[in-house]
C-alpha positions in Angstrom: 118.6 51.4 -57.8 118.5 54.1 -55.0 119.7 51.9 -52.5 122.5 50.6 -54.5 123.3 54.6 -54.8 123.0 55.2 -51.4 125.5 52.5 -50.3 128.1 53.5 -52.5 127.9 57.3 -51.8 127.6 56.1 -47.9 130.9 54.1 -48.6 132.0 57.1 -50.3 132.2 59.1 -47.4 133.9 55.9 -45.3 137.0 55.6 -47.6 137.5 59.8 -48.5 141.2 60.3 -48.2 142.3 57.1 -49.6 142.5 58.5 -53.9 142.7 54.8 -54.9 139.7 53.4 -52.9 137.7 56.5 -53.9 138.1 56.0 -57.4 136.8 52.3 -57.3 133.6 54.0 -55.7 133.5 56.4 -58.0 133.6 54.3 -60.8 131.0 51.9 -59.3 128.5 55.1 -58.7 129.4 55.5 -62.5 128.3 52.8 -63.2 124.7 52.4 -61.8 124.2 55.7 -63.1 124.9 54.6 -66.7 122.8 51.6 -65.8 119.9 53.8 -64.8 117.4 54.0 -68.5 119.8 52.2 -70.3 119.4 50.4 -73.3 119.9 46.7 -73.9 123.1 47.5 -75.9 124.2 49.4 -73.6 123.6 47.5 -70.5 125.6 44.6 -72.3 128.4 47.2 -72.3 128.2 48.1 -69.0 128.4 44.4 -67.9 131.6 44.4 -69.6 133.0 47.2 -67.5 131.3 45.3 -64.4 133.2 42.3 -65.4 136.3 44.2 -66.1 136.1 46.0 -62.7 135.7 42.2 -60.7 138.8 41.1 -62.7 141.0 44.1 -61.9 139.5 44.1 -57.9 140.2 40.1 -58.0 143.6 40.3 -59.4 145.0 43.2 -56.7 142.7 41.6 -53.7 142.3 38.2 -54.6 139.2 36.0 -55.1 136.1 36.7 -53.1 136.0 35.0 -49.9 133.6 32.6 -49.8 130.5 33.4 -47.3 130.9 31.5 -44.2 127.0 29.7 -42.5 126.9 29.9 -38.8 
């Protein structure tokens, strides 16, 4: 989970100045932190927020591109 931490708070620092990309991050570092201990119940909650978050990020950027093989 630490790495997952430290790329977010490193991306953090990348996108500070821009409020509406910060708060993305800053819901996502939310979001592992909940995750961190959690209880079944409540990591079946938090995959709803995860789920919520792709469709709001989907809708205003569009689907993920898919990965291309070289």
């Amino acid at each position: 989970m630490d790495e997952y931490l430290a790329y977010f708070l490193d991306l953090r620092l990348r996108v500070r100045g821009r409020q509406d990309a910060l708060a993305i991050v800053d819901r996502c570092i939310g979001l592992i932190a909940r995750a961190d201990g959690a209880s079944a119940a409540e990591l079946e909650r938090l995959q709803r927020e995860v789920d919520d978050l792709r469709g709001e990020l989907e809708a205003r950027f569009g689907p993920k591109a898919p990965i291309s093989q070289h």
